[in-house]
Steps between C-alpha positions, in 0.01 A plus 500: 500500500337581158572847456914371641477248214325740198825721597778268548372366144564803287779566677670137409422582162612838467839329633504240240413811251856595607679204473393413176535820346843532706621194309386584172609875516912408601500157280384714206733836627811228550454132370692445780433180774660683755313812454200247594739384789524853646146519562507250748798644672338867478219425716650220734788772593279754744246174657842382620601837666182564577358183628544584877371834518167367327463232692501683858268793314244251413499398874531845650232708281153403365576242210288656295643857501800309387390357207324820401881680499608265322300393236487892451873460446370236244304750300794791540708218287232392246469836393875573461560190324181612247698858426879316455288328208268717409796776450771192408681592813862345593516099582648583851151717590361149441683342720493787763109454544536138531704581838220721568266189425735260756411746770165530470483122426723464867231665701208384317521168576592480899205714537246438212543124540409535904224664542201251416694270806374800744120449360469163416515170771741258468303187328396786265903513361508225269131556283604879499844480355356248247228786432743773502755296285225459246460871453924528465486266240235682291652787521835303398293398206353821392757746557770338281235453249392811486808682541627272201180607275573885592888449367374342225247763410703795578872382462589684777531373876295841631165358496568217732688722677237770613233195542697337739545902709066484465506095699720665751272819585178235498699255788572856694125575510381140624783468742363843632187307571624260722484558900796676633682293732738640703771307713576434870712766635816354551574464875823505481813721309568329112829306457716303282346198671121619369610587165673171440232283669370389148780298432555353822138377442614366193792325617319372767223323253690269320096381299487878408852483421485203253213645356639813385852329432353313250272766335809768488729216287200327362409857293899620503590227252163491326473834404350470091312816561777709456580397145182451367584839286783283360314234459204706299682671258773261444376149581145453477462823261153640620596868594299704786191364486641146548736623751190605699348180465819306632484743787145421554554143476653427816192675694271355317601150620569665876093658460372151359688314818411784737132423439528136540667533836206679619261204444776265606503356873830644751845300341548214754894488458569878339915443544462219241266683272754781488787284449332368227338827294857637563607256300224458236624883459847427435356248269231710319832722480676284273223458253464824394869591459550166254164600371484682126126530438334770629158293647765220680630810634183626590441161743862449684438897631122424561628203706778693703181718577322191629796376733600846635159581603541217712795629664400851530156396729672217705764722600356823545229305699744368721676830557187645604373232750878435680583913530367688762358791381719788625744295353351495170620817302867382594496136430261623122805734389763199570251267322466748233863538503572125389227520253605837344866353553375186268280681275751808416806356544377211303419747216876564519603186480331404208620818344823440590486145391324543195778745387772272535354170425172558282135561644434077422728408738503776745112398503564103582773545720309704661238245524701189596649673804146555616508153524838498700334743733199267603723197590722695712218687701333148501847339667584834723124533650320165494271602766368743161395185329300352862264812646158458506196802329602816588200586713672245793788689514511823779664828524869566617672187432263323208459184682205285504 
């Protein structure tokens, strides 16, 4: 568990090394919103083609052999994207790599995110994923941070670029640690039935359903990140090094919730707490796009950090305890899926948006559909709002 979480920690911030310095590099390149919007749509494109086919290999090989491919697809990209700037390569290179990043990113999670399931006992879920989300967030602190400082010391985007190839190689050697466990032989011949079986699952649990319904639309219209280059260069005026600190904001309010949930007793009704940080989100949201002073700024994304937290350990801790686990790597990619759908193509919407109608409103828009979204999951799903802790609920059909 510790040497799983010293790994998956610098290699969270060696990703947020590349998304800051990605944002900085084409904004400066471009002063272009959409060129920020690409991103998004870049990396979403090959977790949607590829979503299937690394869902059933995270359930048909050792987990942990695929993470190690593809975090060392990870690396292969860092270090391409740190010689297209270190040599001022073409914009479309960029953009090339980030595909590359997508498909590492689409068989990173259904297999990196199921493993500790296979070593850890079921009441063991929630105070773990708390634990584990507390590590995330610190590196969603420091690695925008830091890869902000290096741009601003070197005025290039190389620097963050080769650090974040060094957090991959360190995640490699810890996952290369861990026990190798092998799967089941399957008893009988593969087909379409077994490779689809994750979203029947899905369909099937309408809790797990809701949850992930409202986290995909909840973070689709409330997608700031994206333009936070806009928004520090244009807006708040506080270059790289404040860019890296409005990255960092938003995990440093996820790290300083993360540790409070670990000292806090199991959620008695977790539907209605997510219902409700969804929309403190959306709220949070709308502050900082009306907001024009950098510290104000600072708070609204230090409070979206708070609520999503929130969100990210109920419903990951439900997904755990309600999938059986040789369903797991299948049902992780769809999950992964909706949240890379919400989190990239959310990037492109803002992009899109902020191109057409200004970041301000593209921002609050954004923001005040959130709050659309949690009334209409609330109305479609009301059993969301009624289910009891987590830890009462039991595998297959996530009833109490």
């Amino acid at each position: 568990m510790r040497s799983f979480a010293i790994g998956r920690f610098a290699a969270i911030a060696g990703w947020q090394m590349i998304s800051v310095a990605v944002g900085w590099q084409l904004y400066e390149r471009t002063g272009d919103p959409w060129a920020l919007g690409l991103v998004g749509a870049a990396e979403l494109a090959p977790v949607l083609f590829l979503m299937i086919v690394a869902g059933n290999a995270a359930d048909r090989y050792p987990r942990r052999n695929v993470g190690i491919f593809a975090h060392a697809l990870l690396t292969l990209a860092a270090i391409g994207l740190a010689l297209v700037s270190w040599l001022n390569g073409p914009t479309y290179a960029i953009y090339s790599l980030l595909v590359v990043v997508g498909t590492a990113r689409a068989f990173a999670s259904p297999s990196v995110n199921t493993i500790l399931p296979q070593l850890l006992a079921p009441a063991e879920f929630a105070n773990a994923n708390a634990w584990l989300s507390s590590t995330f967030q610190l590196a969603a602190i420091t690695g925008p941070a830091v890869g902000g400082m290096l741009i601003a010391a070197t005025g290039t985007a190389t620097a963050p670029f080769a650090a974040a190839a060094v957090g991959q190689l360190i995640f490699i050697g810890m996952l290369r640690t861990l026990p190798l466990r092998v799967p089941p032989p399957a008893t009988d011949k593969r087909s379409a039935k077994d490779l689809f079986a994750g979203f029947r699952f899905v369909r099937q649990n309408p809790l797990f359903l809701s949850a992930i319904t409202l986290d995909l639309f909840g973070v689709l219209f409330g997608g700031a990140v994206a333009l936070l280059p806009i928004y520090a260069k244009d807006i708040l005026a506080v270059g790289p090094a404040g860019l890296g600190w409005l990255r960092a904001a938003p995990g440093l309010g996820a790290l300083t919730m993360a540790l409070m949930t670990t000292r806090l007793p199991a959620w008695q009704r977790p539907g209605r707490v997510l219902l409700m940080v969804v929309a403190g989100f959306g709220l949070a949201t709308i502050g900082f796009g009306l907001s024009r002073s950098f510290p104000l700024s600072l708070a609204c994304l230090f409070l979206t950090g708070v609520f999503d937290n929130v969100s990210v350990v109920i419903r990951l801790t439900l997904e755990q305890i309600i999938t059986p686990d040789h369903l797991r790597g299948r049902v992780s990619a769809i999950n992964y899926v909706f949240i890379g759908f919400s989190n990239e193509f959310g990037a492109f919407e803002s992009g899109a948006t902020a191109a057409l109608f200004g970041p301000t409103l593209s921002v609050v828009g954004g923001g005040l559909a959130t709050l659309l979204v949690v009334a209409m999951v609330g109305a479609v799903w009301p059993q969301l709002a009624r289910i009891g802790a987590l830890h009462s609920l039991r595998a297959h059909d996530g009833t109490p």
